[in-house]
C-alpha positions as YAML, in Angstrom:
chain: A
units: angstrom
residues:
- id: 1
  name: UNK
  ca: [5.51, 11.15, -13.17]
- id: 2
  name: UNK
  ca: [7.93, 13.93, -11.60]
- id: 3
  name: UNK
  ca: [9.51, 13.92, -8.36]
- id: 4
  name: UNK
  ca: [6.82, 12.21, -6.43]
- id: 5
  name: UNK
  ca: [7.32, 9.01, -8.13]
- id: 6
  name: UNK
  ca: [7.92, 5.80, -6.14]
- id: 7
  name: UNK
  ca: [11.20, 4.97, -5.95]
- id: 8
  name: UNK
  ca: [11.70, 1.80, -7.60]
- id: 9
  name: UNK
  ca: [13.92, -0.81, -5.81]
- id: 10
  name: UNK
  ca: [15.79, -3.62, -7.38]
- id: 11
  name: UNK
  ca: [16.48, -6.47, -4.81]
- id: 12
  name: UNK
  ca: [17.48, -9.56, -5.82]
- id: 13
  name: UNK
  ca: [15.15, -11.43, -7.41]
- id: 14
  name: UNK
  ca: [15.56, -8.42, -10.18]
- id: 15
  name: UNK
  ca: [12.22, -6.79, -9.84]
- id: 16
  name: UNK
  ca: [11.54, -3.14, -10.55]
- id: 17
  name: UNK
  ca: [8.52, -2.53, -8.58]
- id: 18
  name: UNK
  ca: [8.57, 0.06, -5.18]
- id: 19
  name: UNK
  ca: [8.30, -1.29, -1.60]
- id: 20
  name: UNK
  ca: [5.67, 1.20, 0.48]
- id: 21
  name: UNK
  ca: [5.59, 0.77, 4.35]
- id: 22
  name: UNK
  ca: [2.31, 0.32, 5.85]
- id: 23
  name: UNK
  ca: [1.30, 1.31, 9.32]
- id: 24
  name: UNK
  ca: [0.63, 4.16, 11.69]
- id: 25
  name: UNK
  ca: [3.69, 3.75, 14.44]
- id: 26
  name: UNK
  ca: [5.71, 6.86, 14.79]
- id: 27
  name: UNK
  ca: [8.70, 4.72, 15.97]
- id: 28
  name: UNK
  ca: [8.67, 2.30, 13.04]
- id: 29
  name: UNK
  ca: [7.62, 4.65, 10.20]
- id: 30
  name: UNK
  ca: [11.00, 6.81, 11.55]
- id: 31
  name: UNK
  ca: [13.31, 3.52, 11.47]
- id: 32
  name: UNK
  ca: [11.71, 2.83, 8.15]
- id: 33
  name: UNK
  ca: [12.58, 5.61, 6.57]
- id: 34
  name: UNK
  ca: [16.15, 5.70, 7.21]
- id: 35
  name: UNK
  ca: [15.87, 2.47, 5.21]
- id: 36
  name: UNK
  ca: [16.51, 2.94, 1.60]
- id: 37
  name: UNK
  ca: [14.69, 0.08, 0.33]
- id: 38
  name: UNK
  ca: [11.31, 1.85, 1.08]
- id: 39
  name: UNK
  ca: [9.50, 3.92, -1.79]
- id: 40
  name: UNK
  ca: [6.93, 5.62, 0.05]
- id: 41
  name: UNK
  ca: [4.46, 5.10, 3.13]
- id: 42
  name: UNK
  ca: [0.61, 3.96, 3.54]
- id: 43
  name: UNK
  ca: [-1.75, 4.14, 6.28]
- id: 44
  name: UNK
  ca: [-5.55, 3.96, 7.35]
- id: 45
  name: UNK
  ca: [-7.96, 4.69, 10.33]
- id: 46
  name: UNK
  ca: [-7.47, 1.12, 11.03]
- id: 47
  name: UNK
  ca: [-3.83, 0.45, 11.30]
- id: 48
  name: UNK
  ca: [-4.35, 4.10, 13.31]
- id: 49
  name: UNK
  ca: [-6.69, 2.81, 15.92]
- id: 50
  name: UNK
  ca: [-4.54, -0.49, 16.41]
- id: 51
  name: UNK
  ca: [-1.52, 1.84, 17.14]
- id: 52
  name: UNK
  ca: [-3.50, 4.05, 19.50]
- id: 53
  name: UNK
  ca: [-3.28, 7.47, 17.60]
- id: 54
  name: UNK
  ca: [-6.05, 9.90, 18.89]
- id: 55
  name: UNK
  ca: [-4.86, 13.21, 17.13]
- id: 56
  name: UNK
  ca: [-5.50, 12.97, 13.50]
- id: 57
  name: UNK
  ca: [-3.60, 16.03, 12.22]
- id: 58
  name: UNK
  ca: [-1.03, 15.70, 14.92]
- id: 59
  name: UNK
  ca: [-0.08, 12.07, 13.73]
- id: 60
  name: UNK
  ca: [0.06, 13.02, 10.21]
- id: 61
  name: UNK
  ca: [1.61, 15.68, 10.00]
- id: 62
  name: UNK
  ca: [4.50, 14.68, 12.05]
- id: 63
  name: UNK
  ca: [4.63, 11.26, 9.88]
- id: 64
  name: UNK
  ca: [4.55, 13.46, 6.73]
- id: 65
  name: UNK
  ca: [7.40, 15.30, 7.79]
- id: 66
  name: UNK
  ca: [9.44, 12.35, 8.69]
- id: 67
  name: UNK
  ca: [9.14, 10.30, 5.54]
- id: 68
  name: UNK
  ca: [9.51, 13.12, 3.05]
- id: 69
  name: UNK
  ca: [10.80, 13.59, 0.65]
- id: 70
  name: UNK
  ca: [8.95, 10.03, 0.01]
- id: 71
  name: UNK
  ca: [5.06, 10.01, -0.34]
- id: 72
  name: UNK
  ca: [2.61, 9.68, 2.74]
- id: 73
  name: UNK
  ca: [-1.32, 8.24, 2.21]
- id: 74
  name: UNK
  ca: [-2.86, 9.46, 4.72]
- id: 75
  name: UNK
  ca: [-7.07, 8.74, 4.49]
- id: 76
  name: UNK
  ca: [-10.72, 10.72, 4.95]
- id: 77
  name: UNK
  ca: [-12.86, 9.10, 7.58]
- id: 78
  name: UNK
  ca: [-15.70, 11.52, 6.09]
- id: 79
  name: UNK
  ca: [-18.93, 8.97, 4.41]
- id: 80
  name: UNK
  ca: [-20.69, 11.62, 2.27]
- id: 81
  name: UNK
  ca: [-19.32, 12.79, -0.66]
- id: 82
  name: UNK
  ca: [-19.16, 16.44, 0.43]
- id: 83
  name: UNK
  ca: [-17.19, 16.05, 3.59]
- id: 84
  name: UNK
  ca: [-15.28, 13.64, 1.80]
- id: 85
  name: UNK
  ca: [-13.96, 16.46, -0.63]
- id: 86
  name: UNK
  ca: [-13.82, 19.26, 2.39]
- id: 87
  name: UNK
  ca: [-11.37, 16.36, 4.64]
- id: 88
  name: UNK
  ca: [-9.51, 15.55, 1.70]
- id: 89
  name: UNK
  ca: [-8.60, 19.11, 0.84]
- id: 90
  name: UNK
  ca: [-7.54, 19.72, 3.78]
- id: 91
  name: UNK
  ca: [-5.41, 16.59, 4.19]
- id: 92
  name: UNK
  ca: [-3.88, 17.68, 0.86]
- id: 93
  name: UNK
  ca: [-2.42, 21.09, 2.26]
- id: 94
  name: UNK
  ca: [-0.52, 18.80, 4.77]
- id: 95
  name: UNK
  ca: [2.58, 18.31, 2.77]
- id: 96
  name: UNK
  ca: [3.48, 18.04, -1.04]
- id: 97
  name: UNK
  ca: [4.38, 14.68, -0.48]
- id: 98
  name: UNK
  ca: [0.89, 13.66, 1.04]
- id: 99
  name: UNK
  ca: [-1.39, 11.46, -1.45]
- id: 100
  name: UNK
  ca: [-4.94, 11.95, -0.04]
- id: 101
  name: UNK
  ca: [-6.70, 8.04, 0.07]
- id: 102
  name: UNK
  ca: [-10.16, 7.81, -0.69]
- id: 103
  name: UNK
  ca: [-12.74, 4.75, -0.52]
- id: 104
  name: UNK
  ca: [-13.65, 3.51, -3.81]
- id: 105
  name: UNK
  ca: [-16.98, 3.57, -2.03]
- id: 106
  name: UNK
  ca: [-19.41, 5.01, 0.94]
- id: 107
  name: UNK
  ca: [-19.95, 2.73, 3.33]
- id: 108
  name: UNK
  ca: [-23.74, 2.53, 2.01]
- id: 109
  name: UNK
  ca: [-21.88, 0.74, -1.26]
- id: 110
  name: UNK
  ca: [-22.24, 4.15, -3.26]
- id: 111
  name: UNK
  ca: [-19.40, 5.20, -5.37]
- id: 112
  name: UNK
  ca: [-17.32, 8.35, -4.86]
- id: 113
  name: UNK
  ca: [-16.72, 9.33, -8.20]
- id: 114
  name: UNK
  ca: [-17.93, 12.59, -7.75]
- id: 115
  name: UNK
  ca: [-15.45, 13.05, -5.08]
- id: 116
  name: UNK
  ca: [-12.52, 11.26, -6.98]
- id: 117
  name: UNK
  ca: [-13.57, 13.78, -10.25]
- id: 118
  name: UNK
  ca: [-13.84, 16.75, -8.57]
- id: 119
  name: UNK
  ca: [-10.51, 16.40, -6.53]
- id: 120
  name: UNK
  ca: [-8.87, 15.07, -9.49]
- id: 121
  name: UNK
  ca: [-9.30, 18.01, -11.31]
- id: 122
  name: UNK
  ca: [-8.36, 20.48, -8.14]
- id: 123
  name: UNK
  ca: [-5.14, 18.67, -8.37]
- id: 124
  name: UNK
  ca: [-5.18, 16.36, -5.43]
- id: 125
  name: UNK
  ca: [-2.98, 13.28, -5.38]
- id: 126
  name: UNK
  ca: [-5.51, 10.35, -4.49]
- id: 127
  name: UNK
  ca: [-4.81, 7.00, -3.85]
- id: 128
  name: UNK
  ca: [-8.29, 5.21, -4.21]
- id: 129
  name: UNK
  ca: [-8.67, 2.38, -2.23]
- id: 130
  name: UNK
  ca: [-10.40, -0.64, -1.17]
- id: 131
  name: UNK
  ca: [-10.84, -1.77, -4.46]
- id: 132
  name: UNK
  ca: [-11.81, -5.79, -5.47]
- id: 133
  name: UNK
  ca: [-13.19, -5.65, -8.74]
- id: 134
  name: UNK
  ca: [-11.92, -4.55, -12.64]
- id: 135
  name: UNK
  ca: [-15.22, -2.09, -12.84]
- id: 136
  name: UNK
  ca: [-14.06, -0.38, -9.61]
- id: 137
  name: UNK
  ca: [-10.87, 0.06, -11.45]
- id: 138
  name: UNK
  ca: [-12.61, 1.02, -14.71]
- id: 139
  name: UNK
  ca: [-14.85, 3.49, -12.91]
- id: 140
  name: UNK
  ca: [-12.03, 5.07, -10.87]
- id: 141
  name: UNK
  ca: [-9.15, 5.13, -13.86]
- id: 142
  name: UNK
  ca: [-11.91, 6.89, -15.73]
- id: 143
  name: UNK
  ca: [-11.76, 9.65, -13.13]
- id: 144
  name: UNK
  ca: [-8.48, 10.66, -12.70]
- id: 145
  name: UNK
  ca: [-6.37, 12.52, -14.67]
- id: 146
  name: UNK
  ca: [-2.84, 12.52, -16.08]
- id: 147
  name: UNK
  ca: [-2.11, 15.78, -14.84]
- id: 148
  name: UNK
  ca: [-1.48, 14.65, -11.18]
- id: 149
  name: UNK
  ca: [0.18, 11.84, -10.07]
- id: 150
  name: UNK
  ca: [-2.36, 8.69, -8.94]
- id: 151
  name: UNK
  ca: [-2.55, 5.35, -7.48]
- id: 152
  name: UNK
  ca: [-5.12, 2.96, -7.70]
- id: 153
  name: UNK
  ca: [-5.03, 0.35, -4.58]
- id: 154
  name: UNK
  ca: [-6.21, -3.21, -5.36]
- id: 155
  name: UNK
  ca: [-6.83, -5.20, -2.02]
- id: 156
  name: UNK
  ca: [-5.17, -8.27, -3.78]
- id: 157
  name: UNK
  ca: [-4.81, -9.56, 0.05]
- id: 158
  name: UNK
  ca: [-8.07, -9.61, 0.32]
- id: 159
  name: UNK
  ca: [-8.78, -11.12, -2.45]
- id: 160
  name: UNK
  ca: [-7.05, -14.22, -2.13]
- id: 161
  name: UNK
  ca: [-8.88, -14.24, 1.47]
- id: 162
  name: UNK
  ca: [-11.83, -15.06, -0.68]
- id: 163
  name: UNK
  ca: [-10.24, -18.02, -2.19]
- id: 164
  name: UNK
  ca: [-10.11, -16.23, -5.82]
- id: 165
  name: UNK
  ca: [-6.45, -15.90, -7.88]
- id: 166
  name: UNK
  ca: [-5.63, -12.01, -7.16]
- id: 167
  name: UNK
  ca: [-2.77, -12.35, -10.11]
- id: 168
  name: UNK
  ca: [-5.23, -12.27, -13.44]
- id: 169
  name: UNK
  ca: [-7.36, -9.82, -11.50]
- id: 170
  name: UNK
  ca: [-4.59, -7.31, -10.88]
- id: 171
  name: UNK
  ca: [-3.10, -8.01, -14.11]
- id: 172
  name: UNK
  ca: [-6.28, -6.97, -16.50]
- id: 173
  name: UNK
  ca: [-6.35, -4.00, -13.33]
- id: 174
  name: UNK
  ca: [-2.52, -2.68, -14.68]
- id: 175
  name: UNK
  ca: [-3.99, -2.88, -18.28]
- id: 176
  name: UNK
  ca: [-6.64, -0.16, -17.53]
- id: 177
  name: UNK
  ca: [-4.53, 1.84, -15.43]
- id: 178
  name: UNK
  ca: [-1.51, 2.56, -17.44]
- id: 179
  name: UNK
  ca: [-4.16, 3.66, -20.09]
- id: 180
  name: UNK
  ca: [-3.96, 6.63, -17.56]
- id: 181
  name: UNK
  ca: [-0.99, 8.69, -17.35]
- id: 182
  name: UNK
  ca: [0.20, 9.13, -14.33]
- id: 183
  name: UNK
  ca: [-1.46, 6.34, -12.41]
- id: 184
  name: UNK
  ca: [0.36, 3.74, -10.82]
- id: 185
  name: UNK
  ca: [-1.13, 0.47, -9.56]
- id: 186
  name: UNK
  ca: [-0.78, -0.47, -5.98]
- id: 187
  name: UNK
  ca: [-1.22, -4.92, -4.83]
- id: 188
  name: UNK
  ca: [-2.69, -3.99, -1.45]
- id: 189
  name: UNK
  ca: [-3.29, -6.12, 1.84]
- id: 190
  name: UNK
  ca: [-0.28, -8.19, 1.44]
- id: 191
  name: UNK
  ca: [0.05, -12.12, 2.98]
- id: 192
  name: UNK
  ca: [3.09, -13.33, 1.98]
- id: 193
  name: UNK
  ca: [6.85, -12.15, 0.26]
- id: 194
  name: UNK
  ca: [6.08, -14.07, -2.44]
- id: 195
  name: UNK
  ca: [3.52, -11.36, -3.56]
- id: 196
  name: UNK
  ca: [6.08, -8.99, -4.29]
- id: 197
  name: UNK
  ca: [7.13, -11.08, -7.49]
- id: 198
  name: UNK
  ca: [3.64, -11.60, -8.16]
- id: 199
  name: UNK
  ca: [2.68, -7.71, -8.39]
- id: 200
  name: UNK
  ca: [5.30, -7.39, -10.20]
- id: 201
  name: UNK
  ca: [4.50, -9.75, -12.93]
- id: 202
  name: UNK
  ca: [1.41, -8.44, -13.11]
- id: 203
  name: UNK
  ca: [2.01, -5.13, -13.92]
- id: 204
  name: UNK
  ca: [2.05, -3.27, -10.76]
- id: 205
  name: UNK
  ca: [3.91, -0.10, -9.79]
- id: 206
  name: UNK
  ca: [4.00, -0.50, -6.29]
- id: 207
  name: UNK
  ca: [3.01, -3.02, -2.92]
- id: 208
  name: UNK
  ca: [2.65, -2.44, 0.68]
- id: 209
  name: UNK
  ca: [4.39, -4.56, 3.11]
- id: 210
  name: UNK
  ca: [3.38, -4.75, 6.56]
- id: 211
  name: UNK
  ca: [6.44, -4.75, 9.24]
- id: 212
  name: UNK
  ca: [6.27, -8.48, 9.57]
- id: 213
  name: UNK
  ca: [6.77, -8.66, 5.93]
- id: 214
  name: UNK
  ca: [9.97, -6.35, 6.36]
- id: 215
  name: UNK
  ca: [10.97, -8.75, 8.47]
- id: 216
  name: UNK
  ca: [11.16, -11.43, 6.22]
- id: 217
  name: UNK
  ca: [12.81, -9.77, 3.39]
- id: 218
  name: UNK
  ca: [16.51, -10.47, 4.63]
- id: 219
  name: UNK
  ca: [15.07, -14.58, 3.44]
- id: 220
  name: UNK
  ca: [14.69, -13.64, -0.32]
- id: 221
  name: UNK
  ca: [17.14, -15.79, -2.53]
- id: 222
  name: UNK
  ca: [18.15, -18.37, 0.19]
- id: 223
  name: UNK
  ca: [18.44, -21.76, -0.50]
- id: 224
  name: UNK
  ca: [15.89, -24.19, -0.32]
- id: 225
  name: UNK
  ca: [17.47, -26.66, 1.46]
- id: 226
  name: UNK
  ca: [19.15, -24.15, 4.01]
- id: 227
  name: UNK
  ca: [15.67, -23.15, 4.24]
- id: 228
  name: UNK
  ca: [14.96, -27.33, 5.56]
- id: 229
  name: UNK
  ca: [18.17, -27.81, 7.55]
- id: 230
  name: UNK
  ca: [17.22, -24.49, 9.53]
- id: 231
  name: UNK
  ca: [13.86, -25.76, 10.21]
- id: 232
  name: UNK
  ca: [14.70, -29.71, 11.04]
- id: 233
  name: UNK
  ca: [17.05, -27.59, 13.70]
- id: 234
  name: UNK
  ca: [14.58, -25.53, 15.16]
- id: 235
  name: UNK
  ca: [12.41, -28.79, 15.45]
- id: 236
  name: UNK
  ca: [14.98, -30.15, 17.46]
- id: 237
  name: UNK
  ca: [16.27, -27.26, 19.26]
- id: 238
  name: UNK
  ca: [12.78, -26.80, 20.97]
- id: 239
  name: UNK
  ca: [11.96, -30.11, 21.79]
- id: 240
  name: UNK
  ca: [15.50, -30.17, 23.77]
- id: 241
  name: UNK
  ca: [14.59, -27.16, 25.39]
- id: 242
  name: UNK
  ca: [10.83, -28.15, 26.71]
- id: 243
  name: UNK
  ca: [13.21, -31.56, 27.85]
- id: 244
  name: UNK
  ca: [10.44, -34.27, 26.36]
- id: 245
  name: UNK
  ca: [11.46, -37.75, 26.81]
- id: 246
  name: UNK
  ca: [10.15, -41.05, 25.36]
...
């Protein structure tokens, strides 16, 4: 895929699959990328608002300058197709590591193919998002083309939310992607570390993981049972320290 490819980490459970960093804090995206272990960056309007960013282009261009040479997402707010191509033109000026993200949909529930085909062929990098279903992934791998690097983000998180097994989902999803050159999947919305091994198995290229899921890494590989002794201690340790009695 060229220079902009995620950068594949190998921790040790032996997986190949690249780590992004979701969120829209200056502070931690700059910590984070001093850490090798992360492939590239994602963010939203959401994850903006919740951080209190009120600049747009301010915010994103500062983040796209710290992660680089590593890939930024940085997403339209626009909900017609036409502004949706003007923002993410613009957007894609704003560094040559910037992917632009686009809905899979309007808000309406109207697809923005025309928008994904048109900036496809311009040359955009897109990362479609908010997709939940294999003909969103159909109808959006059909789209984009292997001339420009893609990715194609599955809210797997979001998924399970519903009560529905994301893993057969997103594995059919990495058949009909990598019949696209170029176009890497991405196991969205994250809930746990164990779906790190799980994107992997399925065929995905890449997940994002959420700071508290950073957090957690530094567990992978323990023991089980250290796992129980450090938890029958913390039991213990706290009801010492709140001094219950019987």
């Amino acid at each position: 895929m060229g220079p902009l490819s995620p950068s594949p980490l190998t921790p040790p459970w032996g997986t190949g699959i690249a780590l992004f960093a979701d969120g829209a804090d200056l502070d931690s995206i700059r910590a984070l990328a001093a850490d090798d272990r992360v492939g590239g960056f994602t963010t939203n309007p959401t994850l903006m608002r919740k951080a209190g960013i009120t600049d747009y282009i301010t915010f994103a261009q500062q983040a796209a300058a710290i992660v680089a040479p590593r890939s930024l997402s940085l997403e339209v707010f626009a909900d017609d197709i036409a502004n949706i191509i003007r923002q993410a033109r613009i957007i894609h000026t704003w560094g040559d590591n910037v992917y632009v993200k686009v809905p899979v949909t309007t808000t309406d529930g109207a697809p923005t193919t025309d928008a994904i085909r048109t900036l496809a062929a311009e040359g955009v990098r897109l990362n479609v998002t908010a997709l939940t279903t294999l003909e969103q992934v159909a109808r959006v791998t059909d789209e984009l083309t292997g001339s420009v690097a893609s990715i194609v983000s599955v809210f797997a998180g979001r998924i399970a939310d519903s009560g529905v097994d994301p893993v057969p989902l997103m594995s059919a999803a990495a058949v009909l992607t990598s019949q696209r050159t170029g176009c890497d999947l991405l196991w969205a919305s994250s809930r746990e570390v164990l779906n790190i091994v799980q994107a992997w198995q399925s065929g995905c290229q890449i997940i994002t993981l959420t700071a508290d899921l950073w957090a957690k890494l530094g567990g992978v590989g323990r023991p089980l049972a250290d796992i129980s002794l450090d938890t029958v201690q913390m039991f213990a340790r706290d009801a010492d320290h709140a001094g219950y009695q019987l």
